[in-house]
N, C-alpha and C positions, 0 to 999 in steps of 0.2 A: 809735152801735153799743152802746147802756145795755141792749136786751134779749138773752137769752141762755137760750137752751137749755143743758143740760147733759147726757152722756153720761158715765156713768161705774158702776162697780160692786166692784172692791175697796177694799181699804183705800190701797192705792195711789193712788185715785183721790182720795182724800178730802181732803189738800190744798190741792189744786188746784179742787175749790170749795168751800173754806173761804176759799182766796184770793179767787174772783171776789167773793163775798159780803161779805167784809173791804175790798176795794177799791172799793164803793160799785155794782158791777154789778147790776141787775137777772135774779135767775133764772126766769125765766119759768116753768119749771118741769124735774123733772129724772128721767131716763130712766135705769132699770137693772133690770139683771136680777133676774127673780122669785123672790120668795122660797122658800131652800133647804133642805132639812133638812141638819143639823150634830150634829157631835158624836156617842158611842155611841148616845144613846139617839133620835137621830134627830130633836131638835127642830128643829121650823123656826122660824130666830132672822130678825129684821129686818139691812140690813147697818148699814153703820156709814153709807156712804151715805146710804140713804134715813132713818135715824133722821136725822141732820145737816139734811137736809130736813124732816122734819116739823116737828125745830127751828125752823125759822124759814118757817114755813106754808108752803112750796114743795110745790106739785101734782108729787104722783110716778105715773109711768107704768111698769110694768113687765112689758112687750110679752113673748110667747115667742120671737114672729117679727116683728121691726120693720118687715119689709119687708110682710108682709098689708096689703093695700087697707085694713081698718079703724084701723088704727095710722097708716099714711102720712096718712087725712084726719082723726083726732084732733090728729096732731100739726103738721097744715097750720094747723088752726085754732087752735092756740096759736100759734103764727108766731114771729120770734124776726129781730134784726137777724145773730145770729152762731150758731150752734151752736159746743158743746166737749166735744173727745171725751178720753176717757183711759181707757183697758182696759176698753171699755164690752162688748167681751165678743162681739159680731156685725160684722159686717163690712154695710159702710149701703150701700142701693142708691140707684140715680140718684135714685129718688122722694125719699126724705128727703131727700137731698143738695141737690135743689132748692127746699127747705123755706127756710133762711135767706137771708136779702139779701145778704148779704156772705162767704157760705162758711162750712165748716168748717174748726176747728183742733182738732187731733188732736195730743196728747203722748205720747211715744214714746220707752220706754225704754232706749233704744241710742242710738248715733252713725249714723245712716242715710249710706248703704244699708246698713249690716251689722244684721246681725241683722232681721228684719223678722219679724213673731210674735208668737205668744203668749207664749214665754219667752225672752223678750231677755237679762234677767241671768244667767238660769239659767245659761244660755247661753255668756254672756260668761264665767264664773267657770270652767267644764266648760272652756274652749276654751283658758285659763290668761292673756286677756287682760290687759294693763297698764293699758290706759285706757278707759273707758266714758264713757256720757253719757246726754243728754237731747236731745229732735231737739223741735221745733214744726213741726207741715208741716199741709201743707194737705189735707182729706182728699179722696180719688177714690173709685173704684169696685173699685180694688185692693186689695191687702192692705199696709199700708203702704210704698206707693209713690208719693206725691203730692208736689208741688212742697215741698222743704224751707225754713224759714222761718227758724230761731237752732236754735245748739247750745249747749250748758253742758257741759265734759269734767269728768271726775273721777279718781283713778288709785283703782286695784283693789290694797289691798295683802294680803301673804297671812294678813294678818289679819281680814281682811274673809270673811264668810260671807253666802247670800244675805238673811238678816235686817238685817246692816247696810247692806248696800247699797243693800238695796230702801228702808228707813226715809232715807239719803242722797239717793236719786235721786225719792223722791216729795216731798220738801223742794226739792229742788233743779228739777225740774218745773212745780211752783207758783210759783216766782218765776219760771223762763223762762217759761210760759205768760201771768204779767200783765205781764212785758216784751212780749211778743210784739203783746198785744192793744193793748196801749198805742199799739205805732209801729205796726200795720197800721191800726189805726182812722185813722191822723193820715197813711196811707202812707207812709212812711218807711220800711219794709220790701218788698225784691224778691226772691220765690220761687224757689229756684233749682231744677232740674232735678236728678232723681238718676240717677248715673251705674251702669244697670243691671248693666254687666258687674262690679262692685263688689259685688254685692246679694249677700248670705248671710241664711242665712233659720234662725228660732229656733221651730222643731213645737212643740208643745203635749208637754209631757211623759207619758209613759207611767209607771207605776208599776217594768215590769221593770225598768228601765232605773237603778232603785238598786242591781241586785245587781253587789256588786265579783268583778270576773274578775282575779285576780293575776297573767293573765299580761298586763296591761297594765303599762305603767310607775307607780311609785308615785307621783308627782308628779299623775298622771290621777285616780289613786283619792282624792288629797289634797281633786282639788279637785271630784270626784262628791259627798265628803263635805261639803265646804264648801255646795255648790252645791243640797244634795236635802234637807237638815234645814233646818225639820221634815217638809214635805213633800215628795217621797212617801219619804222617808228611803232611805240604805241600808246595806246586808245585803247579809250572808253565809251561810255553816249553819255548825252547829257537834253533830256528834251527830245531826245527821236534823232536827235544828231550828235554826227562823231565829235568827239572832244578828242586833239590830242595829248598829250604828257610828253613833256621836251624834257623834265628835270625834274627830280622830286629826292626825298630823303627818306630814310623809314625811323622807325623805334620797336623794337619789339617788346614795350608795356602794354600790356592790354586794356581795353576800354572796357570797363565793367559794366557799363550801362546795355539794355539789354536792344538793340536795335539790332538792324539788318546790315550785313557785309556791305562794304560800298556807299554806308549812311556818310556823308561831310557834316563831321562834328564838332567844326569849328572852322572858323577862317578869319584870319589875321591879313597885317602887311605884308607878312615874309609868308605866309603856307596858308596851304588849304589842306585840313588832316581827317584822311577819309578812314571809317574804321576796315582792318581787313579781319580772317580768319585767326590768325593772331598778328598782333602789333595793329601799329598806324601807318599809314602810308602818308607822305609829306609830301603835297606837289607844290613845287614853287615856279615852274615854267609852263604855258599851255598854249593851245590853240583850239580857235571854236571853226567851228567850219566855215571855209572861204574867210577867214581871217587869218593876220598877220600873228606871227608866235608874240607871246607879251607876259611878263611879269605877271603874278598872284596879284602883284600889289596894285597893277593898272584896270583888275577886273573883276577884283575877289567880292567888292563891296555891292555887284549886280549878281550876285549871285548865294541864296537863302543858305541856310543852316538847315541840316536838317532831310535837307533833298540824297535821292541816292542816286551813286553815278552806276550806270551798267541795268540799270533793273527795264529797260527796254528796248533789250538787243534781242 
C-alpha cells in the first residue's frame, strides 16, 4: 500500500502530506484545487499544497470538476494503491472512488458524526463546544459520512480561536492519518458505522454571518469572534459604518440598567463593554472602516458612552 494519491488543498491539508512523504510513502501524484486569485490586488498565488509538491517533483492535477469523464480517466491511469483526502475541497464520485485498490481515507476535522462539512471548527467554536477532534474514515459517496476509522480528541479552551485550533488539529491529523494507514495497510483496523441520528452538519460559512446581533447572548458573540477572525471576520456599524471586532471577551453578569442591546456602557484602556441580550460583550481589538486594526486603548477615548453599536444596519 507504498502508492498514494493525495487529495488535498488548504493549508490544513498540508501536514498531512508532508507526513505521508516524511514516512517513506510514495505520492504518486497530488490533486487540488486550481489555482486562485488572492489578496487586494487579486494575484493568483500557488497553494502551499501544490508548491510542497513541486517540491519534491510530485505531478499535480488541479481538475475544476473531478468528477468530468477526462479527470476520472487521467487519474485511473496514475492508479494508486490508497488515495488520501483532507479538505480537498469536492465531494468524489463513485468513479474516482473506484480508482484506488484499497479505498479512500479521508481526515476530518471533527469527532464524526458531528459536525460533517466544510467548517467543522468553525463550527465547533460558534457552538461553545469543550472538546473537538480528528476522525480518519473511509470515504463514500456522501458528504462525510463513511465507515469511521481512529479519532484523536482535543479540548477547546476559551483561549483558543479558530487559528489555534486549526494549526492544533492539522498537526494532530497528520499523525492520526500515518497511524491510520499504518494498521489498515497491516488490517488491524475495523471501520465502524456512524451513527446517523448523531450527525450535525458544519455549511460552508457565509460572510453575513460575522455581523453581531446583541440581542444574542454575549458568550455567543465571544465565540463568533473567536470563530470568524480572520476570516470572514466580524462587525458591527458604528455611525453608518462598519466597525470590525478582531478580539473581545464576554461576562455573562447582566447589566441591570434598562437600555438597549448594543448600548457601550462603558470604555476604559483595556475594553469597550457593550451590553448584549444577556451578559456583556468586551471588545478590546477593532477596526473602523479603511483603517488600520488597533487596540481599545489607541481609540476608545474618541469614542462616547452611551452610543449603540448595530442600531443602523
Amino acid at each position: 500500500m507504498n502508492n498514494i494519491i493525495f487529495m488535498g488543498t488548504p493549508d490544513f491539508a498540508l501536514p498531512c502530506l508532508i507526513a505521508l512523504i516524511e514516512n517513506g510513502y510514495t505520492v504518486n501524484a497530488v490533486i487540488t484545487q486550481p489555482d486562485r486569485p488572492k489578496g487586494r490586488h487579486n494575484v493568483v498565488e500557488y497553494s502551499n499544497i501544490k508548491k510542497k509538491a513541486i517540491e519534491y517533483d510530485i505531478p499535480v492535477l488541479q481538475p475544476e470538476k473531478i468528477r468530468k469523464k477526462e479527470w476520472v480517466e487521467t487519474i485511473s491511469k496514475i492508479g494508486c494503491d490508497l488515495a488520501v483526502t483532507c479538505a480537498f475541497g469536492q465531494i468524489l464520485p463513485q468513479s474516482i472512488l473506484d480508482i484506488p485498490k484499497y479505498g479512500t481515507i479521508n481526515v476530518h476535522a471533527s469527532l464524526l458524526p458531528k459536525y460533517r462539512g466544510a467548517s467543522p471548527m468553525q463550527r465547533a467554536i460558534i457552538e461553545g463546544e469543550k472538546v473537538t477532534g480528528v476522525t480518519t474514515m473511509l470515504t463514500d459517496i456522501g458528504m462525510d459520512t463513511g465507515d469511521m476509522l481512529l479519532k484523536m480528541e482535543t479540548d477547546i479552551t476559551e483561549e483558543d480561536d479558530i487559528c489555534s485550533l486549526h494549526d492544533r488539529l492539522s498537526l494532530m491529523g497528520a499523525k492520526l492519518l500515518i497511524d491510520t494507514v499504518k494498521l489498515y495497510e497491516q488490517d488491524k483496523i475495523t471501520p465502524v458505522k456512524q451513527d446517523n441520528d448523531k450527525a450535525t452538519y458544519a455549511p460552508m460559512i457565509k460572510k453575513e454571518e460575522g455581523r453581531l446581533d446583541f440581542n444574542l447572548d454575549s458568550y455567543r458573540l465571544f465565540n463568533l469572534v473567536r470563530a470568524f477572525n480572520p476570516w470572514p471576520g466580524t462587525f458591527t456599524t458604528y455611525c453608518g459604518k462598519t466597525l470590525k471586532v478582531l478580539k473581545a471577551d464576554y461576562s455573562l453578569e447582566d447589566y441591570n440598567k434598562d437600555v438597549d442591546n448594543g448600548t457601550v456602557i462603558s470604555i476604559d484602556k483595556e475594553r469597550m463593554a457593550v451590553k448584549c441580550k444577556k451578559g456583556i460583550l468586551y471588545i478590546t481589538e477593532l477596526q473602523f472602516e479603511n483603517k488600520k486594526a488597533m487596540h481599545i486603548s489607541k481609540c476608545g477615548h474618541n469614542m462616547p458612552c452611551d452610543m449603540v453599536l448595530g442600531c443602523d444596519e
